[in-house]
Backbone bond lengths (Angstrom), bond angles and torsions (degrees), N, CA, C in turn:
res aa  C-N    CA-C-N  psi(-1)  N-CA   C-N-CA  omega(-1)  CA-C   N-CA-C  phi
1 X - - - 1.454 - - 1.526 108.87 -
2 X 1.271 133.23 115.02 1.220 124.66 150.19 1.903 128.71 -94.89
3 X 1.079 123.05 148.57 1.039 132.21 -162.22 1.507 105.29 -131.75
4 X 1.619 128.83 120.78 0.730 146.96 -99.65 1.899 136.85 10.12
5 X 1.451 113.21 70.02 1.039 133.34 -161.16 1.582 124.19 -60.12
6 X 1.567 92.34 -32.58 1.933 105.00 168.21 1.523 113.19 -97.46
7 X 1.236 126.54 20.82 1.591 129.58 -178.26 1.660 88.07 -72.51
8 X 1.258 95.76 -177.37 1.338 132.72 177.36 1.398 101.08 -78.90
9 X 1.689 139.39 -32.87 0.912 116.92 163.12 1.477 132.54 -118.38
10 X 1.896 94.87 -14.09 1.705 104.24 152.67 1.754 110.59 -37.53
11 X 1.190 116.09 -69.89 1.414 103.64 -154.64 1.818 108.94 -58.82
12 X 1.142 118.26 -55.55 0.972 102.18 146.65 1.514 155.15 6.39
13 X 2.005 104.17 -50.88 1.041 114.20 -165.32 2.002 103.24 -90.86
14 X 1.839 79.01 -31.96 1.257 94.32 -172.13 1.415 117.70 -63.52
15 X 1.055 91.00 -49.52 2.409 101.38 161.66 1.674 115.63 -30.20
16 X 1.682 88.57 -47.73 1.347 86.59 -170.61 1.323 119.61 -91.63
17 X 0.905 132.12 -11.99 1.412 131.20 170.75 1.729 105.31 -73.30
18 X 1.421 113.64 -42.65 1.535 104.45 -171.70 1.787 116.48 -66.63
19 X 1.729 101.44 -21.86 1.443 104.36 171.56 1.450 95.74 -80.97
20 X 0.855 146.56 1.62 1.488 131.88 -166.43 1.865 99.63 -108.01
21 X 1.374 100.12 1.68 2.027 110.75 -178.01 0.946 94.90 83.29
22 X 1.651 160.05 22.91 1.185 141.41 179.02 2.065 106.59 -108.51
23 X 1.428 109.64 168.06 1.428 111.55 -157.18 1.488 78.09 -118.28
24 X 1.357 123.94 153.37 1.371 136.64 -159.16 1.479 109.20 -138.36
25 X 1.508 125.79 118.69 1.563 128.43 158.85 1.247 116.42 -84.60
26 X 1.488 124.83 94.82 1.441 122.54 -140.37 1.903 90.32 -101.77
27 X 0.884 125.43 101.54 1.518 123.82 -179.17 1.498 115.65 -112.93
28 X 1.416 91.69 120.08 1.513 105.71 155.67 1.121 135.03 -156.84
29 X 1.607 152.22 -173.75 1.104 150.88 -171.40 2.082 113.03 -39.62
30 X 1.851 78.30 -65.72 1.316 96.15 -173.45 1.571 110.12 -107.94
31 X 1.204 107.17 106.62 1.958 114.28 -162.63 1.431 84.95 -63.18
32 X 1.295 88.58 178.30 1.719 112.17 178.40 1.357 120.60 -144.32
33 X 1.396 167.05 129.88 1.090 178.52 -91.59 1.995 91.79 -116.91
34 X 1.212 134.86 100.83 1.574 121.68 -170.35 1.619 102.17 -77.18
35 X 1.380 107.47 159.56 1.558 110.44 155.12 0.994 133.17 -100.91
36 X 1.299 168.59 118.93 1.697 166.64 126.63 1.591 94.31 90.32
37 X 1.020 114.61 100.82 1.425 106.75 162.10 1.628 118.03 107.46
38 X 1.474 113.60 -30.83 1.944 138.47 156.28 0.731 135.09 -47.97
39 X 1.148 158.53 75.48 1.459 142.98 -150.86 1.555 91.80 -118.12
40 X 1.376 124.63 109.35 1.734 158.28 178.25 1.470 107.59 -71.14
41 X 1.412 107.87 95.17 1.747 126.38 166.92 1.288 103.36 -103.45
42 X 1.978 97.76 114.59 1.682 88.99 161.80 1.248 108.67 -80.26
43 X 1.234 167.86 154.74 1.363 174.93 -79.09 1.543 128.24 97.96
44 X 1.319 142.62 106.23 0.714 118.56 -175.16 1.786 111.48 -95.71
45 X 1.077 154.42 135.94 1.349 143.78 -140.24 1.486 82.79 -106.16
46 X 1.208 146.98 20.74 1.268 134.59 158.29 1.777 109.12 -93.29
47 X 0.594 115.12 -9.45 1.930 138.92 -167.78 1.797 86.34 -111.13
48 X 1.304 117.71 92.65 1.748 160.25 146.69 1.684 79.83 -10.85
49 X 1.376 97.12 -105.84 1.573 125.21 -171.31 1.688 104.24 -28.19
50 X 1.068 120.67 -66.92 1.714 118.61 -174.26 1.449 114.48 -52.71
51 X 1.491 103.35 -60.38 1.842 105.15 163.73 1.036 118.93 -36.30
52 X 1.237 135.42 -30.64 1.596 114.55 -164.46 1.650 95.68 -116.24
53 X 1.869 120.50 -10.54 1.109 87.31 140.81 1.300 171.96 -105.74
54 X 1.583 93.16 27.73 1.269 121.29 176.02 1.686 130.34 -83.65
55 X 1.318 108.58 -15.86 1.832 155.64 -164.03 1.697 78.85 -64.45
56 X 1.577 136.12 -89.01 0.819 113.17 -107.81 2.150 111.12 -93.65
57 X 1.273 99.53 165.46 1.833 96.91 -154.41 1.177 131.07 49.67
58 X 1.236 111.05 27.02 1.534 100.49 137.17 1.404 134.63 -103.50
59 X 1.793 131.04 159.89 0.839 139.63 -121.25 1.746 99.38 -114.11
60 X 1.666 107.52 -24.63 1.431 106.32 -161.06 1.622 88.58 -175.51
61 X 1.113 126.32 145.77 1.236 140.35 -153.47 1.848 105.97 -149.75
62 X 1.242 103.76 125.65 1.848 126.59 -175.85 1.468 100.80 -101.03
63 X 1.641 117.69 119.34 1.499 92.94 167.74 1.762 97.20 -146.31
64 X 1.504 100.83 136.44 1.183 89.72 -169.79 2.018 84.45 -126.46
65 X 1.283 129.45 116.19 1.319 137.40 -154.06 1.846 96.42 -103.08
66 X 1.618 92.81 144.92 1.434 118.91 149.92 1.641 118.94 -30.47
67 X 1.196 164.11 116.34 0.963 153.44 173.86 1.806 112.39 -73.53
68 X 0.912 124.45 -0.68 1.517 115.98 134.92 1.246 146.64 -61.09
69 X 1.251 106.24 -27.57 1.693 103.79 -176.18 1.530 95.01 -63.30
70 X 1.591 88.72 137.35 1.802 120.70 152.11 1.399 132.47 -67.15
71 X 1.088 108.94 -168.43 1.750 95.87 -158.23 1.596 91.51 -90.80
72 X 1.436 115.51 -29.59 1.660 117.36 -172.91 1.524 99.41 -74.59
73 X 1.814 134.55 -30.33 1.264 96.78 166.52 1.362 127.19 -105.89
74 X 1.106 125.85 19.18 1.673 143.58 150.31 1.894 99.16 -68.76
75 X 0.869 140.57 10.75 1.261 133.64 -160.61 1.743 89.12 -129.86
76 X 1.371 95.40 -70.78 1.592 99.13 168.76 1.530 125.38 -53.14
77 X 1.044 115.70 -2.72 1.157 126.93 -167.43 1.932 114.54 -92.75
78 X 1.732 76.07 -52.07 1.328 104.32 178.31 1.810 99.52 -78.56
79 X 1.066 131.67 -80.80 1.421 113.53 158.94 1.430 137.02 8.18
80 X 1.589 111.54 -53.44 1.436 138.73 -171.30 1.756 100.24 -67.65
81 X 1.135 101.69 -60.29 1.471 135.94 -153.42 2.121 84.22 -56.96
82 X 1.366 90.80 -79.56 1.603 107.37 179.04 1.588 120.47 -28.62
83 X 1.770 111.49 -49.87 1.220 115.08 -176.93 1.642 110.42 -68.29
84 X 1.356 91.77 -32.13 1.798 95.91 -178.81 1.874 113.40 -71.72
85 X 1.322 107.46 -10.89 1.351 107.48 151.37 2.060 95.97 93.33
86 X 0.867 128.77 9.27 1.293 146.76 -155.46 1.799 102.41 -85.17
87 X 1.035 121.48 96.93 1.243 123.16 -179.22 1.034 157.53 -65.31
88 X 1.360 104.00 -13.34 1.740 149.28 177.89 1.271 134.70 -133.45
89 X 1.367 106.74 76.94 1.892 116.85 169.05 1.155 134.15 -96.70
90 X 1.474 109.61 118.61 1.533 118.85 -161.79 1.701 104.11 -107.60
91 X 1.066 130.85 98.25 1.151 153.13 171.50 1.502 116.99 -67.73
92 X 1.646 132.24 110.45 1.248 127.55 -170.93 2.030 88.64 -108.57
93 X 1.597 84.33 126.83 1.272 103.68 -170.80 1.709 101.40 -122.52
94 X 1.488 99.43 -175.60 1.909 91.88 168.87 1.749 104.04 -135.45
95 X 1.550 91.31 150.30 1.254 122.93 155.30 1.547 96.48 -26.11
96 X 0.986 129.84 -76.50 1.712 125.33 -174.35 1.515 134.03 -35.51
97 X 1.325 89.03 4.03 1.686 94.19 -160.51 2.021 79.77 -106.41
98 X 0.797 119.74 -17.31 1.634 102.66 -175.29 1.858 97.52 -113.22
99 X 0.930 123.43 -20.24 1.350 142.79 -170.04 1.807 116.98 -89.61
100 X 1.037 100.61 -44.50 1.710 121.08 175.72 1.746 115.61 -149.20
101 X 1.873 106.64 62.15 1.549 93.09 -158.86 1.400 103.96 -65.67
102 X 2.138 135.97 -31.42 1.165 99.40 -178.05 1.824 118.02 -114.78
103 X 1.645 92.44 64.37 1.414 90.52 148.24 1.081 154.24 -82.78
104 X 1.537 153.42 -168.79 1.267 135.06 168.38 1.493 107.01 -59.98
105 X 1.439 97.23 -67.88 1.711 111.96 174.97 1.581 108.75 -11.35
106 X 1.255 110.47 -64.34 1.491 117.93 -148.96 1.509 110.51 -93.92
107 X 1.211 104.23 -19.17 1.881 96.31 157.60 1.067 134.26 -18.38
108 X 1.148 94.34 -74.33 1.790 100.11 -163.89 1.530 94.77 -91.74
109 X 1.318 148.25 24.96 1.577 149.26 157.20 1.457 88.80 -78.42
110 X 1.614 103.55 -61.34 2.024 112.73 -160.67 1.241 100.28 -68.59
111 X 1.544 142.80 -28.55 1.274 130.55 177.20 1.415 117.73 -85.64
112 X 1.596 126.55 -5.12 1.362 138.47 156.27 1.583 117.06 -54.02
113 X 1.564 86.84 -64.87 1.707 112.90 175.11 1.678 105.50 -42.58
114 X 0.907 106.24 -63.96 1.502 118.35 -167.00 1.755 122.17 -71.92
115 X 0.961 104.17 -13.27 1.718 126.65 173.58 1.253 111.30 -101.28
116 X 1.225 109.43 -46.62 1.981 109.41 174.92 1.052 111.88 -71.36
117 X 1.832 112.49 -37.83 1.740 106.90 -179.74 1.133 126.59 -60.43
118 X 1.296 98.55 -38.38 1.500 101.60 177.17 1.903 135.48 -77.23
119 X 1.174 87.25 -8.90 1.651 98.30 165.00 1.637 113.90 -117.56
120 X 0.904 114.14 -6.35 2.001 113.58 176.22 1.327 96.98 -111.52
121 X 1.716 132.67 -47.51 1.271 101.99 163.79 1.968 105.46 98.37
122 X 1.198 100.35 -138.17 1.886 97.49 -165.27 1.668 81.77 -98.77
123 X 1.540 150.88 20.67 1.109 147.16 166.60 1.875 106.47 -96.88
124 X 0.712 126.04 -4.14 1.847 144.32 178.29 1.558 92.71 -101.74
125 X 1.530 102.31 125.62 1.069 150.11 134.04 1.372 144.71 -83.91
126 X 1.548 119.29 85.50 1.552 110.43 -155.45 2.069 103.40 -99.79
127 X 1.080 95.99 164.06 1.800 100.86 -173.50 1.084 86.83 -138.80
128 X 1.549 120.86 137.69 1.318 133.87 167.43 1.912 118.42 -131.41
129 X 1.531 100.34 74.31 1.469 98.88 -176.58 1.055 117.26 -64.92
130 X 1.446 132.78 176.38 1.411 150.23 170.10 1.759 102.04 -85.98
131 X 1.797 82.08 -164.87 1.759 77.90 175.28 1.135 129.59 -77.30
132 X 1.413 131.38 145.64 1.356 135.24 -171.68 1.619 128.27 -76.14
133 X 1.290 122.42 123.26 1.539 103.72 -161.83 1.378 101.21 -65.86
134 X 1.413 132.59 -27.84 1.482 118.51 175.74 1.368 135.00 -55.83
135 X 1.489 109.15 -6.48 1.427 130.05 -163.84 2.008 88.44 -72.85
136 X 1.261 109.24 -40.68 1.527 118.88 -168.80 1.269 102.02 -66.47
137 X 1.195 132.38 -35.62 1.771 146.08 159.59 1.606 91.63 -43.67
138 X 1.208 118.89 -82.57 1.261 115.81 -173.50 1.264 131.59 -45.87
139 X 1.281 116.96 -36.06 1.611 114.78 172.70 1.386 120.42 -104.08
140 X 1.369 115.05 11.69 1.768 116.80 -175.85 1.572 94.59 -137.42
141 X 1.125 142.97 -40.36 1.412 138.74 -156.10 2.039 94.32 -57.41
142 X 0.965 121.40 -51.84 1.419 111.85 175.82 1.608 121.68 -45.28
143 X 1.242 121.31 -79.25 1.467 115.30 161.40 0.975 137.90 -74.33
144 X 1.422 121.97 33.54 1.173 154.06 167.31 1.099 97.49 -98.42
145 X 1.104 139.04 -84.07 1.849 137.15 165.71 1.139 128.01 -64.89
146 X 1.306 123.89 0.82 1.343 121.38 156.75 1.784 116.92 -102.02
147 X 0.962 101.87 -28.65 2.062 103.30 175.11 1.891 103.05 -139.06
148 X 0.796 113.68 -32.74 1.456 88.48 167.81 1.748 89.89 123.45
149 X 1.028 124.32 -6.63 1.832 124.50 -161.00 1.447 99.46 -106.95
150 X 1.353 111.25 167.20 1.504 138.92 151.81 1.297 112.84 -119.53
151 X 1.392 111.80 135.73 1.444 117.09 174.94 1.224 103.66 -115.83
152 X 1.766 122.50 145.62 1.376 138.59 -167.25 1.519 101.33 -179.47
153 X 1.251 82.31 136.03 1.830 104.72 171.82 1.539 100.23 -82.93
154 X 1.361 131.11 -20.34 1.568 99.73 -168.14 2.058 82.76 -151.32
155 X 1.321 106.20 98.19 1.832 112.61 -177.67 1.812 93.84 -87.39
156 X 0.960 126.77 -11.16 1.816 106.06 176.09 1.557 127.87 -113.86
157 X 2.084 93.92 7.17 1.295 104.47 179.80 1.770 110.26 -67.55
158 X 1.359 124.58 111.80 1.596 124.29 157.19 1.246 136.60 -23.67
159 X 1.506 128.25 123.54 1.715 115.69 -178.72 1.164 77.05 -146.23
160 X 1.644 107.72 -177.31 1.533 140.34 -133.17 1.374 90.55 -143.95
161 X 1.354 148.03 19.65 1.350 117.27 -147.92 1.892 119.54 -94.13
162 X 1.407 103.30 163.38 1.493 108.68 -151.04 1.505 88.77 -115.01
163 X 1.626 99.22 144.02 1.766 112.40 150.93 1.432 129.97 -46.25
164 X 1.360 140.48 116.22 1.411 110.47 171.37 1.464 124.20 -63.63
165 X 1.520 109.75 -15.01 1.566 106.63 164.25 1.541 125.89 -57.23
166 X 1.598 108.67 -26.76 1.836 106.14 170.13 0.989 118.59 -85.86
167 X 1.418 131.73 -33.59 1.372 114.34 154.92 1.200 127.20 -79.84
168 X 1.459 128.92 17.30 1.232 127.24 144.32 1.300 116.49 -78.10
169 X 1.408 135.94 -48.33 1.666 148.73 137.71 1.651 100.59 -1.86
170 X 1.696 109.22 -69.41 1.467 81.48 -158.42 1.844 119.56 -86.72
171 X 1.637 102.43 -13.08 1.156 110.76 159.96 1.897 111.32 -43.73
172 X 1.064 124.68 -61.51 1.470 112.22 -173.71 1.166 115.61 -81.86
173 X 1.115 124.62 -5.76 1.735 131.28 169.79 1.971 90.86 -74.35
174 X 1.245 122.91 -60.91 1.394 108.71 174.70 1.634 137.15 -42.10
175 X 1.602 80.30 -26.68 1.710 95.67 -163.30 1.878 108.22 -90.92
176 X 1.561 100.80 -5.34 1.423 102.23 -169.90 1.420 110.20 -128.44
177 X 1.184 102.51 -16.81 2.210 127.12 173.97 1.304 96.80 -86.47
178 X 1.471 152.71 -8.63 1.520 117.06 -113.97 1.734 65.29 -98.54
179 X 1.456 114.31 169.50 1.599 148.55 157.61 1.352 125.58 -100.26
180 X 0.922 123.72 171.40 1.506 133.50 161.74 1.633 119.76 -70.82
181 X 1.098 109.42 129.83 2.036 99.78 -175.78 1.206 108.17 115.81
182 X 1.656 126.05 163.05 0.969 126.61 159.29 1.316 137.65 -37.62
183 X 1.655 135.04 130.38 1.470 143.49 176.37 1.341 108.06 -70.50
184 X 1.284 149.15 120.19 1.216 150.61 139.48 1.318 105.75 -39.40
185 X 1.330 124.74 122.58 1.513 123.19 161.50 1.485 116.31 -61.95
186 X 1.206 125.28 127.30 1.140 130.94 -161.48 1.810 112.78 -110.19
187 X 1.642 111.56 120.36 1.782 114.61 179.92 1.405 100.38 -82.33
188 X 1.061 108.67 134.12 1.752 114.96 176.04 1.305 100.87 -128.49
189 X 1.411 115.46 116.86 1.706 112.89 179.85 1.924 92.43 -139.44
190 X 1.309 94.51 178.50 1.479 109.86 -175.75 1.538 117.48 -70.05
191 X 1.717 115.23 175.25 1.371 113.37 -170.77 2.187 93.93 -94.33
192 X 0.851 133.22 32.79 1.492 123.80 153.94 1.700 92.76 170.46
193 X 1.697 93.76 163.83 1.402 117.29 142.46 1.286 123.23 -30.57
194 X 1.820 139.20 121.14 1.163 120.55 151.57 1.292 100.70 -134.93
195 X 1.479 117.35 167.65 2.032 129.05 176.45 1.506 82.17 -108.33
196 X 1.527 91.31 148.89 1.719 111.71 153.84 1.722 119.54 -16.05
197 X 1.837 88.52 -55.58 1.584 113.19 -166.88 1.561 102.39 -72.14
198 X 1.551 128.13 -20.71 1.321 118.13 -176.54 1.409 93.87 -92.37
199 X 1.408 157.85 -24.77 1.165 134.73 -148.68 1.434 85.23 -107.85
200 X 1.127 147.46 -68.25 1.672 154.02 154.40 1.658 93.39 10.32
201 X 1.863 95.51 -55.89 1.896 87.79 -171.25 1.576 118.49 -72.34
202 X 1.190 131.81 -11.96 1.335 147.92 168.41 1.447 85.36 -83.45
203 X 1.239 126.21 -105.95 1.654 112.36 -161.57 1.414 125.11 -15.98
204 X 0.988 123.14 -34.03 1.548 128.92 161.94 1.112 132.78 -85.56
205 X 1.358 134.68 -12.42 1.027 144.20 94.55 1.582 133.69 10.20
206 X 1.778 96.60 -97.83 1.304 103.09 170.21 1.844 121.34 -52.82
207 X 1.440 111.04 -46.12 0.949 124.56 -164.65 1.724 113.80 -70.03
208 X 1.187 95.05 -30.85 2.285 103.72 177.04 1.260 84.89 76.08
209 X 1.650 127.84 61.43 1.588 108.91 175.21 1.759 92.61 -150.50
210 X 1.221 112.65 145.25 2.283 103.98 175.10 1.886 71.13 -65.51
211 X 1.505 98.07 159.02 1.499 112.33 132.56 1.616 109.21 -126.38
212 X 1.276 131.93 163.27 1.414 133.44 156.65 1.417 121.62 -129.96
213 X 1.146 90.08 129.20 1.808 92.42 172.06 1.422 123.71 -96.53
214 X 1.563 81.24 135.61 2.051 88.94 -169.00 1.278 93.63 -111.46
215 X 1.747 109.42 142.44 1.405 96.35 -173.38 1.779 92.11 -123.59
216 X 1.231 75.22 159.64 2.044 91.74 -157.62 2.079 91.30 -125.28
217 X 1.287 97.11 151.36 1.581 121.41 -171.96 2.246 85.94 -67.30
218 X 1.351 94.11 151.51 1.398 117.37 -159.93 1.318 84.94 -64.80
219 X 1.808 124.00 -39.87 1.782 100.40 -171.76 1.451 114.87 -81.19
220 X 1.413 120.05 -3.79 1.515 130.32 168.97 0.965 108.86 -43.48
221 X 1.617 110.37 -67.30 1.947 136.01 -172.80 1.084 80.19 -49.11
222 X 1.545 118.09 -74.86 2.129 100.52 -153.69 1.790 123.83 -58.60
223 X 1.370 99.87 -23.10 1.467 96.99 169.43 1.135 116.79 -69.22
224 X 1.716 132.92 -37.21 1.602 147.24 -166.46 1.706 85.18 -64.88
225 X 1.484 117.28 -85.63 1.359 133.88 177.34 1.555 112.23 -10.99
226 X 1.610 111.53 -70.75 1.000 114.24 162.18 1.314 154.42 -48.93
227 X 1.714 106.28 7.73 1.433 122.41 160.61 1.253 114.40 -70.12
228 X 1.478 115.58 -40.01 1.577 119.51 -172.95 1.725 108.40 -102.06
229 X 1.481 122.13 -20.97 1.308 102.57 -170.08 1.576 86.26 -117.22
230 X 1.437 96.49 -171.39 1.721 119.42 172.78 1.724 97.73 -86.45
231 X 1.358 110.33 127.88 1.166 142.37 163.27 1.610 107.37 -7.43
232 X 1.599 111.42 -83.30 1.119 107.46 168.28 1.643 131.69 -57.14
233 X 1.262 128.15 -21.02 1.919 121.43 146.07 1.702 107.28 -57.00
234 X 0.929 127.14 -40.60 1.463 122.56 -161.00 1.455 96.81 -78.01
235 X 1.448 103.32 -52.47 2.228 88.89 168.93 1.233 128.50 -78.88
236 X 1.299 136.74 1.26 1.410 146.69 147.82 1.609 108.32 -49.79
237 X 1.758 87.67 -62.15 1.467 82.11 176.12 1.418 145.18 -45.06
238 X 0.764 101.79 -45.05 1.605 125.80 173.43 1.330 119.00 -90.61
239 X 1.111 106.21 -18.63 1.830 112.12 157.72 1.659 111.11 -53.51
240 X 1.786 104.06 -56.50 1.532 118.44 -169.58 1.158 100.33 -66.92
241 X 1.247 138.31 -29.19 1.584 137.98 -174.03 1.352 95.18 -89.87
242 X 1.533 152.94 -22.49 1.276 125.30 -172.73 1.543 91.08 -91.16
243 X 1.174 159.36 -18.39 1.307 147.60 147.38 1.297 150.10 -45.48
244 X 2.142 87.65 -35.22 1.517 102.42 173.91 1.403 140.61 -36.93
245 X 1.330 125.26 154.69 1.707 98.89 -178.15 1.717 113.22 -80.29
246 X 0.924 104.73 179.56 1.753 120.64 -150.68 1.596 95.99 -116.86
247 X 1.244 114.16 -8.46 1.573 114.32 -168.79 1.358 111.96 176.84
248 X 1.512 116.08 150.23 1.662 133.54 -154.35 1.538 90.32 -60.23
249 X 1.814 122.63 -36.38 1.402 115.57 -170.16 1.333 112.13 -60.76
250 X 1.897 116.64 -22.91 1.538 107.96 -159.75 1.314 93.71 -90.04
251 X 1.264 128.22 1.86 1.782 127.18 -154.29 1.189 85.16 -64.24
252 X 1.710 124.53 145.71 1.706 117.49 146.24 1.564 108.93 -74.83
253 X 0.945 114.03 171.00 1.765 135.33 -179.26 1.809 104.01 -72.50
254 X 1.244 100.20 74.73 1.698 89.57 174.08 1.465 111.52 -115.03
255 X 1.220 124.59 176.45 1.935 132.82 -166.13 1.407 104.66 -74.27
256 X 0.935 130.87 28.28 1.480 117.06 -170.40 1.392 124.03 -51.74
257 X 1.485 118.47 153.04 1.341 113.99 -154.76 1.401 103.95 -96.63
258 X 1.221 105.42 99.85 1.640 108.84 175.72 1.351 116.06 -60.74
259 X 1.468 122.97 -31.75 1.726 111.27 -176.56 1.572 101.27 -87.91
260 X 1.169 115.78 6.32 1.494 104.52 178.26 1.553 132.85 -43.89
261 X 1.313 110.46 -161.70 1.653 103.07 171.70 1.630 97.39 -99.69
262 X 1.106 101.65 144.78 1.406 101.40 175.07 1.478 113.75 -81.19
263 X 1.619 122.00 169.09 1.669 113.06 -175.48 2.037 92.19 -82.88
264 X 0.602 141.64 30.88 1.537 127.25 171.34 1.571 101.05 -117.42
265 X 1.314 110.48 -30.68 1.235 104.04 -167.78 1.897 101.27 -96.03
266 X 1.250 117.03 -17.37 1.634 113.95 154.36 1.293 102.89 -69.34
267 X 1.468 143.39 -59.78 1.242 142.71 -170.03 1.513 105.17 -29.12
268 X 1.643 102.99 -67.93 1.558 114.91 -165.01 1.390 95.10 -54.42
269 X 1.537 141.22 -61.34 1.734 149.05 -144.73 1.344 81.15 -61.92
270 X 1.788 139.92 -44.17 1.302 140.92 -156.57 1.235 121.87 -84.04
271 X 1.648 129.99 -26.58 1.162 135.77 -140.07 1.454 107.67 -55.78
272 X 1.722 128.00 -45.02 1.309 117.65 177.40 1.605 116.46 -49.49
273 X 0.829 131.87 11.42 1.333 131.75 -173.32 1.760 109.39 -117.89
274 X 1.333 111.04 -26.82 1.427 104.13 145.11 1.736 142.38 -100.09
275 X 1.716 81.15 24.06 1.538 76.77 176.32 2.053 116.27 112.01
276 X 1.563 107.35 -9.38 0.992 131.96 179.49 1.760 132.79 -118.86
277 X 1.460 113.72 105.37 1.178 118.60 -145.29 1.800 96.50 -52.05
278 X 1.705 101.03 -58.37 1.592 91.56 -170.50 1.929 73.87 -153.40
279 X 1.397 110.50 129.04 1.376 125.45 130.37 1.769 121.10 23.62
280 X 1.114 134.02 78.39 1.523 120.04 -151.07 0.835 120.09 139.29
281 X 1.376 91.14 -66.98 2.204 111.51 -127.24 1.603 93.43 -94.34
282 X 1.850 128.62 2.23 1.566 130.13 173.10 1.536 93.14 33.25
283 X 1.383 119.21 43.78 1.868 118.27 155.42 1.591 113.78 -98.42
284 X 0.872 92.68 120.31 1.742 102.71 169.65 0.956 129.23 -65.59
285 X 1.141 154.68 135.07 1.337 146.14 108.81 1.131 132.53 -61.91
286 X 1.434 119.27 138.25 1.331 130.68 -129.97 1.734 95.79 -97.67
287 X 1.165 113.79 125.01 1.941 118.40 -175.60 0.934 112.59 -67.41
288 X 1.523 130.55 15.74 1.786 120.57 151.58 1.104 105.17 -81.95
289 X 1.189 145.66 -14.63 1.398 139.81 -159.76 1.669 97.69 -94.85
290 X 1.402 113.51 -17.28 1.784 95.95 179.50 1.345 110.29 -75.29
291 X 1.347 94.69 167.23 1.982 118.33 -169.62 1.154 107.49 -92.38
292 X 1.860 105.01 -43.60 1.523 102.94 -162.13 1.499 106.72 -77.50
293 X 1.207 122.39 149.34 1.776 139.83 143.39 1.498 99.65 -15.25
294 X 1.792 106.49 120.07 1.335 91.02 155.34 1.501 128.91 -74.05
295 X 1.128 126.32 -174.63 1.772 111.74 174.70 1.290 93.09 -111.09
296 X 1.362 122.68 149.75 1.827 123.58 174.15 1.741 95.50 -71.01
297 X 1.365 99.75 170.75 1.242 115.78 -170.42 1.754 107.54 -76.32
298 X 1.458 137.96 121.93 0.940 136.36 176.26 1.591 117.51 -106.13
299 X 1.583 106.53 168.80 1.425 109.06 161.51 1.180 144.10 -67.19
300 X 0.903 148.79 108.22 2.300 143.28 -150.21 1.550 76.85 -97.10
301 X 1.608 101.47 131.72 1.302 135.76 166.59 1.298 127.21 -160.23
């Protein structure tokens, strides 16, 4: 069963389990038409009654949660899960929780962790990725197709960022490997170091398009940011980036996933999302069709 099944890394998960021969209870808010092997629960796992009736025979369970739930329905949750006899819970958590445990961000990851552990026990499986390369979809794909720029308060700060296809990878490697005994919580981060300014240079690149980055004062970023998130994520954010290291020497020594996907080769799988039909083909898509906010025109400094 996975639960949130149309995310960014549900679907994903769901791909992979059906290549892997397995039959999928693909649940989420807003069902979707399933393919060969899917069977599409709208459910919302905040709704008691529907969750548990979706629980029963399955084999291994995906849950990647709302960051609201409380500790009483992470409890019920975990409760639910147990009675249904379900042996394998893979919990998508974050990198932040060992990295920045008391930030905003990482709250409600560490109060997941800590509510599920304690009622699922050595049957929990926790994943703690880094940043997501889609996150860059999210905050650039708009003025990216509408002017051609990225805006950022800090273009040489370092990140780690990961495919959602590998942590979809190791989610079903858990869900179909799992053993008897305790789960090691598992760090899942990207295959290298990149700055704003190195992935921008692949996007343009990949994309056959200039981009430029304009860089805007740190409370700029949090106001831009803060169109799409809550206030306090948007200054975290940019908190962690005015610290980041500045260079491969400041990197600390972390596992990074060398067989990962690389960011060019997410770029290319992505391109309609900045504005580019497929890689090549210099087809446009037309900039009424974006979602995101444009950004007004700023000063490059």
């Amino acid at each position: 069963m996975v639960i949130g099944a149309t995310g960014n890394v549900g679907r994903h998960v769901v791909d992979g389990l059906i290549r892997a021969g397995r039959r999928v209870r693909a649940v989420s808010r807003h069902s979707r038409s399933g393919s060969l092997g899917v069977t599409p629960c709208a459910v919302d796992i905040r709704d008691a009654d529907a969750f548990r009736s979706v629980l029963a025979g399955a084999d291994g369970i995906f849950v990647n949660l709302p960051p609201t739930l409380q500790k009483e329905d992470l409890a019920r949750i975990g409760a639910d899960i147990t009675k249904a006899g379900i042996p394998i819970t893979v919990l998508l958590s974050s990198d932040l929780v060992g990295s920045y445990p008391d930030s905003f961000m990482a709250a409600s990851h560490q109060r997941e962790e800590t509510a599920l552990g304690a009622i699922l026990g050595d049957s929990l499986a926790v994943l703690r990725p880094g940043m997501l390369m889609d996150n860059d979809a999210a905050e650039w794909s708009g003025s990216i197709r509408d002017d051609g720029n990225v805006f950022t308060a800090f273009p040489d700060a370092l990140e780690v960022p990961i495919a959602p296809v590998d942590i979809a990878a190791a989610v079903v490697a858990a869900l179909t490997t799992h053993g008897h005994g305790p789960k090691a919580t598992r760090r899942l981060l990207g295959p290298e170091w990149l700055s704003a300014r190195d992935r921008v240079t692949v996007l343009t690149k990949v994309l056959e398009r200039p981009i430029t980055i304009v860089e805007i004062s740190a409370e700029e970023h949090v106001a831009l940011l803060a169109r799409r998130l809550p206030d306090p994520i948007a200054r975290q954010k940019v908190a962690m980036r005015a610290v980041g290291p500045r260079s491969i020497a400041e990197c600390p020594d972390l596992p990074v996933g060398k067989e990962g996907t690389p960011y060019a080769a997410w770029a290319a799988a992505n391109a309609p999302a900045f504005g580019v039909s497929r890689p090549g083909s210099r087809t446009r898509i037309p900039c009424g069709t974006t979602t995101s906010p444009r950004c007004p025109p700023r000063t490059s400094r």
